[in-house]
C-alpha positions in Angstrom: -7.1 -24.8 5.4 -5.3 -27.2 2.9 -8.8 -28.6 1.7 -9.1 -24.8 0.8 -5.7 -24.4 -0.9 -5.7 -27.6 -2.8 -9.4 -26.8 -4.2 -7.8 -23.7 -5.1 -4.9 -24.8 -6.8 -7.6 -27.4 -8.4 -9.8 -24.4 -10.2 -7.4 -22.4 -11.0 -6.2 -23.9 -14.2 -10.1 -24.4 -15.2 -10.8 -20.5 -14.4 -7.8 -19.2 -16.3 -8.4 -21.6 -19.1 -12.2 -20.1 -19.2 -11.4 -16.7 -19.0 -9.2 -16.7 -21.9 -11.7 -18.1 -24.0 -14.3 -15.4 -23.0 -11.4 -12.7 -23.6 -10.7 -14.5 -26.9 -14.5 -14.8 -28.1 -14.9 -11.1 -26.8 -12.3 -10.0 -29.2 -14.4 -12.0 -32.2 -17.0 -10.5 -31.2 -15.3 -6.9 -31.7 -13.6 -7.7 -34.6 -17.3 -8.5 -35.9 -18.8 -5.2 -34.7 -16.0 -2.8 -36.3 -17.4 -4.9 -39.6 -20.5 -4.7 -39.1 -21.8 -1.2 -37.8 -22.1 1.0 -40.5 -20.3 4.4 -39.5 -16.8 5.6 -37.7 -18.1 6.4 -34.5 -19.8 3.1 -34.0 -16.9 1.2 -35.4 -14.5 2.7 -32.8 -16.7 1.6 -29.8 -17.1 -1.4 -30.8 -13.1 -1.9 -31.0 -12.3 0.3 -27.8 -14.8 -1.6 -25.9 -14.3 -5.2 -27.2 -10.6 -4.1 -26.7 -10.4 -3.2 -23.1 -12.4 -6.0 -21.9 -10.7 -8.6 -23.7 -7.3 -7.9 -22.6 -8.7 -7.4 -19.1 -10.0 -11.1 -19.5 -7.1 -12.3 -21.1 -5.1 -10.8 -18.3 -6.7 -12.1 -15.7 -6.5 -15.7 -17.2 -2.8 -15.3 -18.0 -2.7 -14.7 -14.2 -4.4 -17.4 -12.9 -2.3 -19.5 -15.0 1.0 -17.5 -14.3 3.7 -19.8 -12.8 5.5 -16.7 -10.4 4.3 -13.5 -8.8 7.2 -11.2 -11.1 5.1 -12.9 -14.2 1.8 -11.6 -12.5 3.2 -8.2 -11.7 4.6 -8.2 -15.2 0.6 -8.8 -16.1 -0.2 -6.2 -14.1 2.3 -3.3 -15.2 0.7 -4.6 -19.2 -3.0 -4.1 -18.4 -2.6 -1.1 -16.3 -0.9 0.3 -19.9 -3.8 -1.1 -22.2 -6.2 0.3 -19.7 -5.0 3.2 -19.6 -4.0 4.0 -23.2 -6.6 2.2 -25.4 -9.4 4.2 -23.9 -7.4 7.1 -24.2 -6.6 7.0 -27.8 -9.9 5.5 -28.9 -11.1 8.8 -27.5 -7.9 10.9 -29.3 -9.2 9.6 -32.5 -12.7 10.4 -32.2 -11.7 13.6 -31.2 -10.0 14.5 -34.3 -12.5 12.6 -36.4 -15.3 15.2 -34.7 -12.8 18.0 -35.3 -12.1 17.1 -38.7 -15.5 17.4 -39.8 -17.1 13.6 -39.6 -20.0 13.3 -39.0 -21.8 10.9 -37.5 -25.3 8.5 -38.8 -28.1 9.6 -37.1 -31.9 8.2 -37.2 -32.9 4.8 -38.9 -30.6 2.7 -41.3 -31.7 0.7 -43.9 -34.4 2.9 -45.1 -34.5 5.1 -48.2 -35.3 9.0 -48.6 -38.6 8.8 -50.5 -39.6 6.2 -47.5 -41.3 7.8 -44.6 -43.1 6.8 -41.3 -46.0 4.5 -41.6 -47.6 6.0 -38.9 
């Protein structure tokens, strides 16, 4: 059982190291799609999604790392209120941007009016 705990306490530096790099590169990869995707709707996905499973990540590594069980439970009490809000006001502002008349870009980008199918 000690062989257990000392491997443990042997990863988990590594693992919480890792994980906040993939949380990290996860919110790159966000920050890329909300440039990238060319209307509102898409944008906000991209951020919303990117955003909630970065900080969960993040969170997780944070908790690997964290020296005390009140720092964990503080880790805890912040991703339950990302998790819960971000999701929540991603879809708040959709809401009103549907409400408000925005519409969103349907069919095939890139391609002009006077250019049809080829088949």
């Amino acid at each position: 059982m000690t062989e257990l705990l000392s491997f443990i306490d042997a990863v988990r530096p590594g693992l919480g190291a890792f994980l906040l790099l993939v949380g990290s590169l996860l919110a790159i990869i966000g920050t890329v799609g909300v440039l990238r995707f060319p209307d509102f709707y898409t944008r906000l996905h991209a951020a919303s999604v990117t955003d909630t499973a970065a900080v969960t990540l993040a969170v997780i590594g944070m908790g690997l790392l964290a020296p005390s069980w009140v720092v964990m439970a503080k880790l805890v009490a912040i991703w339950l209120f990302i998790f819960l809000t971000g999701p929540t006001a991603s879809h708040a502002i959709a809401n009103a941007a549907h409400t408000a008349g925005l519409e969103p870009l349907i069919g095939r980008q890139g391609r002009g009016e006077d250019e049809g199918d080829a088949s």
